[in-house]
NUZAVEX-299470 format. One line per field, with one value per residue (C-alpha): residue number from 1; x, y, z. Coordinates in steps of 0.5 Angstrom, whole numbers, plus 2048, in hexadecimal, padded with zeros to 3 digits. Layout:
# residues N
num: c(NUM  ...) $
east: c(X  ...) $
north: c(Y  ...) $
up: c(Z  ...) $
# end
This chain:
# residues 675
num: c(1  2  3  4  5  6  7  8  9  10  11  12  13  14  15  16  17  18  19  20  21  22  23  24  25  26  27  28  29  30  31  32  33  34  35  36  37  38  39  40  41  42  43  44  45  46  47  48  49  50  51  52  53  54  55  56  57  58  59  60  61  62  63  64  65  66  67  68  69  70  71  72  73  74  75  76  77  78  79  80  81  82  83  84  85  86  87  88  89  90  91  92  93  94  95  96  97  98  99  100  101  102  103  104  105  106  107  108  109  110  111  112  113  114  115  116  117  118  119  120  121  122  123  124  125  126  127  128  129  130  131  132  133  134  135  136  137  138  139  140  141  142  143  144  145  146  147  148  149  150  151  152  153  154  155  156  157  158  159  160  161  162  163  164  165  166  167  168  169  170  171  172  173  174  175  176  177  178  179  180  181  182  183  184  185  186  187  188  189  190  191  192  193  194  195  196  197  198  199  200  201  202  203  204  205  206  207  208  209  210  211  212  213  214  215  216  217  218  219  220  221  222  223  224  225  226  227  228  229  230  231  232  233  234  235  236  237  238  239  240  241  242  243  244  245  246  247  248  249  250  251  252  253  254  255  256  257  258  259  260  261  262  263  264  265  266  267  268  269  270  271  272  273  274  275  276  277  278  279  280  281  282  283  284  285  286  287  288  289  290  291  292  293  294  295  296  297  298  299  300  301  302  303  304  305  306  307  308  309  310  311  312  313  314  315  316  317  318  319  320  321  322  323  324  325  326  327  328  329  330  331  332  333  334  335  336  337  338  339  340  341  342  343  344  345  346  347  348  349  350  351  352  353  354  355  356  357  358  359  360  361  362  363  364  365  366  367  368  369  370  371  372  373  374  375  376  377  378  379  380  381  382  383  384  385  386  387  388  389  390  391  392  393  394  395  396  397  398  399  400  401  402  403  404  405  406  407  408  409  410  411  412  413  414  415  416  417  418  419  420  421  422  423  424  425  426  427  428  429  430  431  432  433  434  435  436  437  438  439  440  441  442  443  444  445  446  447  448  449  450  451  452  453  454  455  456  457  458  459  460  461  462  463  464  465  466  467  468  469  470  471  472  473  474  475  476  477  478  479  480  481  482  483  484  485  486  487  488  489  490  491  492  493  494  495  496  497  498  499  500  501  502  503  504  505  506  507  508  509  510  511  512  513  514  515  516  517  518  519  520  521  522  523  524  525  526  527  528  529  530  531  532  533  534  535  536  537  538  539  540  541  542  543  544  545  546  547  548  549  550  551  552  553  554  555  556  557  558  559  560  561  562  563  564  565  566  567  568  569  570  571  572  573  574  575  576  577  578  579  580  581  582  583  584  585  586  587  588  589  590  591  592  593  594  595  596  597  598  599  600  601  602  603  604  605  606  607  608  609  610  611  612  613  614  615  616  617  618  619  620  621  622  623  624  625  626  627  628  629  630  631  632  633  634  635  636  637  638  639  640  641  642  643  644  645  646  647  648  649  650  651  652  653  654  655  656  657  658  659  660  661  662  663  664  665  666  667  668  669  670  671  672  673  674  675) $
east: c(81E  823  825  820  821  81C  81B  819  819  816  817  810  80D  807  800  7FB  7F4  7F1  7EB  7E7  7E1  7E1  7DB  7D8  7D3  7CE  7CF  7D3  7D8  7E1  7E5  7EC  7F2  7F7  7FE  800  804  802  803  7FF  7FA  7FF  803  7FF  801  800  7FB  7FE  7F8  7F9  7F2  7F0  7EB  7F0  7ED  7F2  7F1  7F4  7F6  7FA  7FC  804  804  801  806  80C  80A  804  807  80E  80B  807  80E  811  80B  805  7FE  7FF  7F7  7F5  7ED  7E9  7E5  7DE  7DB  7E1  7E6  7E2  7DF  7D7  7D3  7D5  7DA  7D7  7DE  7E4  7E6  7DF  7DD  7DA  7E1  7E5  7DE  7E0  7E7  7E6  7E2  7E7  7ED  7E9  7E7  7EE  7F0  7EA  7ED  7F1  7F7  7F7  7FB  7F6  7F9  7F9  7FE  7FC  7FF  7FE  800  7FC  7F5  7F7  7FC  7F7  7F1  7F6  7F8  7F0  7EE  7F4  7F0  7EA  7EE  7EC  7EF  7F3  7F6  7FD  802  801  805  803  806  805  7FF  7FC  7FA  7F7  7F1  7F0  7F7  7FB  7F7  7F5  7F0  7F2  7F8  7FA  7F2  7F3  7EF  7F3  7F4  7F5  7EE  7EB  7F1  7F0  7E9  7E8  7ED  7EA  7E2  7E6  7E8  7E1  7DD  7E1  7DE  7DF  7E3  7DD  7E2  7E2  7DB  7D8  7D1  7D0  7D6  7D0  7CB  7D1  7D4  7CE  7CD  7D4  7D2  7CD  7CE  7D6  7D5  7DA  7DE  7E1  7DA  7DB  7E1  7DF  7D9  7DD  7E2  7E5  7E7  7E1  7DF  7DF  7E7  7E7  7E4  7EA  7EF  7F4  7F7  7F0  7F3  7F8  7F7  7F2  7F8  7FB  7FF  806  806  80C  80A  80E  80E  813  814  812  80C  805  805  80C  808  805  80B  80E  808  805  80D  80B  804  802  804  805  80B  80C  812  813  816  818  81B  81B  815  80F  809  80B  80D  815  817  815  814  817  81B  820  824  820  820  81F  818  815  81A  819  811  813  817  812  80C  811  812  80A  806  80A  80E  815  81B  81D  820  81C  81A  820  822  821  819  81B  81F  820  823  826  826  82D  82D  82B  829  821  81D  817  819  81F  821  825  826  82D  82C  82E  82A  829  826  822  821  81A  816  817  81E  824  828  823  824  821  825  821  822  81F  81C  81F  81D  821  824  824  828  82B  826  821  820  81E  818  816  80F  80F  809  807  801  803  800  7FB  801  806  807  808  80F  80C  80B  806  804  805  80B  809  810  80F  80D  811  80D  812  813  817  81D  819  81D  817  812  817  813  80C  80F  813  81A  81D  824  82C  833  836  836  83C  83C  836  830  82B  824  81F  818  813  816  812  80F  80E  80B  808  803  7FE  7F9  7F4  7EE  7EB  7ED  7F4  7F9  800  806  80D  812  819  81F  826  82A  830  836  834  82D  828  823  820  81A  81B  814  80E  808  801  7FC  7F5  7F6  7EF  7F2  7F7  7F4  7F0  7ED  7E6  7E5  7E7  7E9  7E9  7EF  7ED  7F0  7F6  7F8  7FE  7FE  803  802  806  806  809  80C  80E  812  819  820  824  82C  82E  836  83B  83B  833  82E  826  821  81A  814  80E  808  801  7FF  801  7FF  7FD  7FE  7F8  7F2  7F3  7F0  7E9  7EC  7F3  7F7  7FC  801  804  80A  80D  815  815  811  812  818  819  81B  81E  81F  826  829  830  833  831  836  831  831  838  835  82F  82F  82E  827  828  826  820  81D  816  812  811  80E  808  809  803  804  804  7FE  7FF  804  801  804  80A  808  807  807  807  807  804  802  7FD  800  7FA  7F5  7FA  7F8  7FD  7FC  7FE  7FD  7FE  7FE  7FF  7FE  7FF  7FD  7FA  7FC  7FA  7FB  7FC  7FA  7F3  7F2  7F0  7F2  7F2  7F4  7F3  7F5  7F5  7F5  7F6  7F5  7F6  7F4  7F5  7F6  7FB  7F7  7F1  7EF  7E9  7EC  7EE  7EB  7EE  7EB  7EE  7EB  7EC  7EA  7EB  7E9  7E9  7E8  7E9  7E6  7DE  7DE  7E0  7DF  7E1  7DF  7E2  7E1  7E3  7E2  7E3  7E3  7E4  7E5  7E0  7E0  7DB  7DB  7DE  7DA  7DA  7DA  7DA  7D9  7D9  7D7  7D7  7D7  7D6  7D8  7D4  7CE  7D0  7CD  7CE  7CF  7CE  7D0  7CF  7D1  7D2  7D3  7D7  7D8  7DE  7DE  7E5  7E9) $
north: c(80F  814  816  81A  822  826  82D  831  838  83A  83F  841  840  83C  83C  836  835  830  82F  832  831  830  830  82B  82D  829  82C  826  829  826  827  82A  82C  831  833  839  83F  844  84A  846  84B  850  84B  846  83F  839  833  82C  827  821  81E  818  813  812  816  81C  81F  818  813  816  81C  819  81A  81F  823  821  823  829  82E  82D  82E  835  838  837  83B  836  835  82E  82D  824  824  81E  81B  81B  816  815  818  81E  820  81F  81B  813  810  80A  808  809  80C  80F  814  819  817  81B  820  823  823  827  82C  82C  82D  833  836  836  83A  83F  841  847  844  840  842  83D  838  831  82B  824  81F  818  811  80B  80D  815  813  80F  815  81A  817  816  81D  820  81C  81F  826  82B  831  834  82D  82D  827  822  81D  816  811  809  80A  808  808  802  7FF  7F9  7F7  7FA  7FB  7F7  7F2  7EE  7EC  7E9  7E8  7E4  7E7  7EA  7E9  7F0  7F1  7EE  7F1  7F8  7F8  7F7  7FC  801  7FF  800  807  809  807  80B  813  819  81D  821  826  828  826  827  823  821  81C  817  818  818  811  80E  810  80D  806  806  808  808  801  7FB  7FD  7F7  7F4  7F7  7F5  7EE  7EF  7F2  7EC  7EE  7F5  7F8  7FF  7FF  7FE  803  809  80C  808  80D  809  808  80F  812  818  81B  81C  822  825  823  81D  81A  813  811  809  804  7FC  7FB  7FD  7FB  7FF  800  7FE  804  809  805  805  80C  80F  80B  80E  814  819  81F  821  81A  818  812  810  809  808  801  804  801  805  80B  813  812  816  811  80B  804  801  806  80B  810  816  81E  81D  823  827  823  825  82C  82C  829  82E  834  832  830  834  83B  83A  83A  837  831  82E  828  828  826  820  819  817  811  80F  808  805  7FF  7FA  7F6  7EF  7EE  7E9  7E7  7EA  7EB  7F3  7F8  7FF  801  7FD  7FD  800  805  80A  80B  80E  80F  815  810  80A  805  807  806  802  7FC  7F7  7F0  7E9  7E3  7DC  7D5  7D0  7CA  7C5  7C9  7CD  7D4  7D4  7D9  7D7  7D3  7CE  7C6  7C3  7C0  7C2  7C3  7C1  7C5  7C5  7C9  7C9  7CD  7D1  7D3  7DA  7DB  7DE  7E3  7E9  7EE  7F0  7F7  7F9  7FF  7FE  7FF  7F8  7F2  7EF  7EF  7E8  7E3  7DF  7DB  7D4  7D2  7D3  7CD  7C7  7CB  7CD  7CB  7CE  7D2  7D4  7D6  7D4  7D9  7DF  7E0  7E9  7ED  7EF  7F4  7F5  7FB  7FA  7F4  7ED  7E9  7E1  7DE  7D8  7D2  7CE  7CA  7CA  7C3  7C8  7CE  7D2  7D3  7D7  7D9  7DC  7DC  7E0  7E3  7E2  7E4  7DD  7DF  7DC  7D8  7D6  7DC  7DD  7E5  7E6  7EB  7EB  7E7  7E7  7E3  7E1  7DF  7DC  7DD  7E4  7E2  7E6  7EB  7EE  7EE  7E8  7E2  7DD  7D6  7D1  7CA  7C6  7C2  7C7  7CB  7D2  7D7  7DD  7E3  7E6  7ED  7EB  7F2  7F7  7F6  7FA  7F5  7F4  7EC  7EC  7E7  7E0  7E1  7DD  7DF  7DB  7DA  7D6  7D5  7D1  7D1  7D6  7DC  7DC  7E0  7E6  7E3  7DE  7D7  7D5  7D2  7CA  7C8  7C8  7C5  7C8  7C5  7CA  7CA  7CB  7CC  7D1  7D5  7DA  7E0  7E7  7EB  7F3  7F4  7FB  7FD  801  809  80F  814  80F  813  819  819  81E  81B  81B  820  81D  81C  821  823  828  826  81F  821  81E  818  815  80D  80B  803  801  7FC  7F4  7F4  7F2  7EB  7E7  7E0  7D9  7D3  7CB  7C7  7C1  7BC  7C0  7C2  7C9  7D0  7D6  7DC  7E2  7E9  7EE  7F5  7F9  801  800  807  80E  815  81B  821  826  823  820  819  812  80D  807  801  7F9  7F5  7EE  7E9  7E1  7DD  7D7  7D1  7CA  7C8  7C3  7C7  7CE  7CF  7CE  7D5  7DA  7E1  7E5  7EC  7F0  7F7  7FB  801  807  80F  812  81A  81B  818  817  80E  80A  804  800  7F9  7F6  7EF  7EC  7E5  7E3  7DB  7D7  7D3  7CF  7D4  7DA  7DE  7DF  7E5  7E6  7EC  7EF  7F6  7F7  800  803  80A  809  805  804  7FE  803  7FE  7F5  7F3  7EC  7EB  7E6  7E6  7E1  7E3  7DE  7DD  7E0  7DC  7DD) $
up: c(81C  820  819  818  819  81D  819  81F  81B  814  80F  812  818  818  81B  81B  81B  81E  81A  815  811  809  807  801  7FB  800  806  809  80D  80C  812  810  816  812  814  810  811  815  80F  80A  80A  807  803  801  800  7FC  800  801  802  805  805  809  80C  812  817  818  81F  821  81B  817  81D  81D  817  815  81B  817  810  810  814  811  80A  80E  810  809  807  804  808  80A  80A  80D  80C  80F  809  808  80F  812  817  819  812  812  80D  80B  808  804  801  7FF  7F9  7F7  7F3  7F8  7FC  7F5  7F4  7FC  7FA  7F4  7F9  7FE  7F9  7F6  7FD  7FF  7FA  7FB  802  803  806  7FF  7FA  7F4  7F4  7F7  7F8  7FA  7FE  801  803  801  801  801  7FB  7F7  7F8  7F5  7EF  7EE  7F0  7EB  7E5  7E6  7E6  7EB  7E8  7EE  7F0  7ED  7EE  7F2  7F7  7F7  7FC  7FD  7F7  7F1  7EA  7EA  7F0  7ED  7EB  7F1  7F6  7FD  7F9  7F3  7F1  7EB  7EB  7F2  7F8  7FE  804  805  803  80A  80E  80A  80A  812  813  80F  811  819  815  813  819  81E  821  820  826  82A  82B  823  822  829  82B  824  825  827  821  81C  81E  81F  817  816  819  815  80F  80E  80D  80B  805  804  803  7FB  7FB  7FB  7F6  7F2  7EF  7E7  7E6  7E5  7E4  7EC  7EC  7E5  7E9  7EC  7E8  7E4  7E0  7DD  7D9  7DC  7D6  7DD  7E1  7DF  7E4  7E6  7EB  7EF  7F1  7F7  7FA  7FD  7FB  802  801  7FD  7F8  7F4  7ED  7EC  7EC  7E5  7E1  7E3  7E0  7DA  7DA  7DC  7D6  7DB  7DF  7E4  7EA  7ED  7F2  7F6  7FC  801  805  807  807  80B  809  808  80D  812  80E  80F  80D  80B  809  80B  807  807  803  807  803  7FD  7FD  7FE  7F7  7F4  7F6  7F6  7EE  7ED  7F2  7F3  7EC  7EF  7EB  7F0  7EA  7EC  7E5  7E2  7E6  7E3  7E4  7E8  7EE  7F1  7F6  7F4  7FA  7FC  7FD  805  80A  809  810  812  814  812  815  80E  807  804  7FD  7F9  7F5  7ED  7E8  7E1  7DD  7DB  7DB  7D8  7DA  7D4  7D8  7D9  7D5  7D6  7DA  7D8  7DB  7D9  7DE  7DF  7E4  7EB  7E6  7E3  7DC  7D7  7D1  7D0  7D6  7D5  7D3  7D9  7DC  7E3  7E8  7EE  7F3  7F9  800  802  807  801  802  809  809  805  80B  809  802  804  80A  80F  811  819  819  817  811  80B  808  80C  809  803  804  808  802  7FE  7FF  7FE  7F7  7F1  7F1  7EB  7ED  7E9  7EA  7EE  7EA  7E6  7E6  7EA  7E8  7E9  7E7  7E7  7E6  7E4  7E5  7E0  7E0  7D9  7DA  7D6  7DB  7DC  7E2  7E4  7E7  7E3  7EA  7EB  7EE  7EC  7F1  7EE  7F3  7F1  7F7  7F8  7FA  7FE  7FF  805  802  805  800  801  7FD  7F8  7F4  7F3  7EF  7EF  7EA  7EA  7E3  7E2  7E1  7DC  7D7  7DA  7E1  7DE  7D9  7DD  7DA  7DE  7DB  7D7  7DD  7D8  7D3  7D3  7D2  7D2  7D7  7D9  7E0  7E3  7EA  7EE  7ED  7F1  7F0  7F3  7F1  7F1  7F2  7F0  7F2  7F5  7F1  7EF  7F0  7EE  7F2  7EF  7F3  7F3  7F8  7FD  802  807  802  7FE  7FF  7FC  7F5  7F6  7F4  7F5  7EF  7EC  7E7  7E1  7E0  7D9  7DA  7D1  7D1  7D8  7D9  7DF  7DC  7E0  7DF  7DF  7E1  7DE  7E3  7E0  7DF  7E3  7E9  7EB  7EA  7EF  7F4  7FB  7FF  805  80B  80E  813  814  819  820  823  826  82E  830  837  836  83B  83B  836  831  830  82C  826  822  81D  81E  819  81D  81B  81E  81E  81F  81A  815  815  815  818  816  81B  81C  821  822  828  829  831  833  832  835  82F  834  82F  82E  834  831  833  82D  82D  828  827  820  81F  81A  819  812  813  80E  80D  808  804  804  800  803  80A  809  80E  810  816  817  81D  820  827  828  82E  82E  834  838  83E  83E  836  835  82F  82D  827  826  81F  81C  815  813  80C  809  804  803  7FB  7F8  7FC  800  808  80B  813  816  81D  81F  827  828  82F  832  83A  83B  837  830  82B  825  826  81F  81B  814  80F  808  802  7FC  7F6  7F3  7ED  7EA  7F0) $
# end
């Protein structure tokens, strides 16, 4: 990431505070660090909140380093709060997403605009959960918050979120519920809140408990999943949102149907990022998004013409054709535009199926059988990218045999698509429980497969998230599946392919019974949103380059194992072994003095012919250190699936120094509720 420039002087020098205290309606304290400029109580400035459970005196300090103090020297307060029971902040956080998270957040926002280095009104930005909770704080319409950038979200916790997909249960929902549940059992810094560090992380352990638990009670799309889901009204969403994402990421969807949806002043824009800031984020090109958000909050914050306002509502990245792998530093492509959504150069290209074959029109008459093995899916790398690590999808060749494959001619001219891939198909199941995965790839000359987009559905879902619908083992029914948005330009004598298999694993958990699929090529097609190339992508300014504020300096103490991502087959027993290992080794932080260091991993395992062989574990440690002060949490979570339920385990082991403040096992059974 050498592209990056480092602005090392601002139109107005900034001073930082390293903590603050805001007071709640409760008397619970939130922990705030504030970079602002040093004149701001003379011309007071707009705040920008970044408003997280992520720790900010050493999670999202690196970030945190590059992104606020830049927005301080162009003249906002860039304000980053630890939620209520987390970070340094008192109280307890029972959750994610939860009324009392939204409450305190409306608190802050009018805290905020009360102080005399404030001008009244508020900005809020964020990534993943940061981008989230800004979308669900902006419909409960805390008069000074103004606008609002939200990255890498979404509009829909059911539907596109960590746990369900297409009804299906994620893997994600073990690997993010450890990780979060390592998140919420951390200490505050006793440098921030002295000797109270002790009671305030025993609270923690305590009462933070294991959020992933709630995730697993709640299986449909109840009200649980409906709180802090905008799209539930999008009319509460007032102000103006720029909604910013990468096709490498977890949560592209969010972005279309949010420009369909939202009725005010909406943006968004697509790059091939992972999950990360686009100044930084892989893969690339990176682009100057500093300077992007700074248009955006001079328009809506200080009502300053940037002109951003005219430009078209979407800009994409359309990704050309590239060998498949695991990682990229940047993805060849180009950048395109609508002035809305559903844009007006999107039409559709439908193929029908016919047995290896995917035809103009209607396809044949054949039905069409398919009973995958437990493994299929394994090229599929991770649900979300982070980008820094290897964990895209692989060449898809691999996935043939677990899948029946749908492929054309060579194509006679390029295709472009921008959008929502879509499957039409007739089907019969043989089980009452059944999953279906269909995979879009791009087939190069030399035979390489890379995955363009995929979809999943529980097909108890086929109707709806809430009122399941088991299939009558035997009948044919017709159902229509979103697959993932993708922008993605096919050229000339390439070949598209559709794989459509019984599983996908390890993105979700297999269905409770091996089933076998009866696919009817009549009454099946693919769509394909297909682009015509508009007039206003020749008109679109170029992105700067990225640039930031200073990277703040660490000193790597032992440096961490390169990371992993492994695939092994016990040849005797039959079972697979999915494995992931990530090491950040151990760093000091000069300007706190804390030493961190922390280490994840994960192990899927399954056997091809057996759905409740799948077992997933996922397990985290961490340490924090200064001088006499030294923590260590360990903690792993274990989830199986067992016919009829899904088991819990879970083990977390505290200690300080010395002394084991908390060893504590549990185990819980959830019935499958259809899935």
């Amino acid at each position: 990431m050498d592209d990056i420039r480092v602005v090392t002087e601002f139109p107005r020098k900034v001073r930082e505070i390293e903590n603050l205290w805001i007071p709640m309606p409760d008397g619970v304290k939130l922990a705030a660090r504030i970079w602002l400029p040093e004149d701001a109580e003379a011309d007071p400035v707009p705040a920008i909140l970044e408003y997280l459970p992520y720790r900010k005196r050493d999670g999202t300090v690196e970030r945190d380093a590059l992104t606020h103090p830049y927005f301080a020297g162009y003249g906002y307060a860039g304000v980053r709060v630890d939620m209520r029971g987390a970070g340094d902040s008192e109280g307890l956080c029972k959750g994610e997403y939860l009324k009392q998270e939204q409450d305190d957040a409306v608190a802050v926002i009018e805290w905020l605009a009360q102080q005399p280095w404030c001008s009244g009104t508020v900005g809020m930005i964020g990534i993943s959960w940061g981008g989230f909770n800004g979308l669900q704080v902006a419909a409960r319409r805390p008069p000074a918050l103004k606008a609002v950038i939200s990255l890498c979200s979404t509009d829909d916790r059911y539907n596109d979120d960590v746990h369900y997909l297409g009804g299906a249960q994620m893997c994600d929902n073990l690997i993010w519920g450890t990780t979060a549940w390592a998140i919420a059992m951390t200490p505050p810094d006793p440098a921030i809140v002295g000797d109270r560090w002790r009671e305030l992380w025993e609270g923690r352990l305590k009462g933070n408990g294991i959020w992933m638990q709630d995730w697993f009670e709640h299986q449909r799309r109840d009200e649980f999943y409906k709180h802090g889901s905008i799209c539930e009204d999008y009319a509460d969403v007032e102000v103006p949102v720029y909604a910013v994402g990468g096709w490498a990421d977890g949560y592209p969807n969010p972005i279309f149907r949010m420009l369909e949806g939202l009725p005010g002043i909406r943006k968004g824009l697509i790059g091939p990022w992972g999950h990360k800031y686009p100044h930084f984020a892989m893969p690339g090109p990176r682009m100057g998004f500093l300077k992007e958000c700074l248009r955006w909050w001079d328009q809506y914050l200080k009502g300053i013409d940037t002109g951003i306002a005219d430009e078209p509502m979407l800009r994409a990245w359309i990704q050309e054709p590239a060998a498949p792998a695991a990682i990229y530093d940047e993805r060849p492509g180009r950048w395109v535009a609508e002035p809305s959504w559903p844009g007006p150069g999107v039409g559709e290209l439908s193929f029908g199926l016919a047995p290896g074959s995917l035809v103009k029109g209607r396809g044949g008459d054949d039905v069409l059988s398919i009973c995958s093995p437990q493994t299929a899916g394994l090229s599929s790398g991770a649900w979300c990218g982070y980008g820094v690590t290897p964990m895209l999808p692989v060449d898809q060749r691999m996935e043939a045999g677990n899948a029946l494959v749908f492929e054309t001619a060579p194509l006679e001219e390029a295709v472009e698509i921008l959008g929502f891939p879509e499957f039409e198909v007739t089907l019969a199941s043989d089980k009452p429980v059944a999953l279906i995965s269909a995979t879009l790839s791009l087939v190069q000359e030399d035979g390489a497969a890379a995955r363009v987009s995929y979809g999943i559905l529980n097909l108890t879902h086929r109707h709806d998230d809430l009122d399941l619908a088991p299939m009558t083992p035997g009948r044919a029914e017709t159902v229509r599946m979103k697959l993932r948005c993708c922008g993605q330009h096919f050229e000339k004598g390439q070949r598209i392919r559709l794989a459509v298999a019984t599983g996908h694993w390890p993105i979700v958990f297999p269905a409770p019974e091996k089933a076998t699929l009866s696919i009817h090529c009549a009454g099946s097609r693919l769509i394909l949103p297909v682009r015509a190339v508009q007039p206003l992508d020749a008109t679109l300014k170029a992105f700067e380059g990225p640039e930031s504020a200073q990277p703040m300096a660490q000193e790597v103490i032992k440096a961490g194992e390169p990371f992993r991502r492994d695939v092994a087959t016990n040849q005797i027993t039959g079972e697979t072994t999915y494995s992931v290992v990530s090491d950040a080794g151990t760093v000091r932080h000069p300007h706190t003095g804390i030493t961190l260091s922390a280490r994840q991993t994960e192990t899927f395992i399954v056997h091809p012919d057996d759905p409740n062989s799948a077992r997933g574990t996922v397990t985290w440690d961490k340490s924090y250190a200064r001088g006499g002060w030294n923590v260590r949490i360990s903690v792993s979570a274990t989830v199986r699936a067992l016919r009829d339920v899904w088991r819990m385990e879970t083990h977390i082991v505290a200690h300080a120094g010395d002394e084991l403040v908390l060893d504590r096992d549990e185990v819980r059974e959830f019935p499958r509720d259809l899935n």
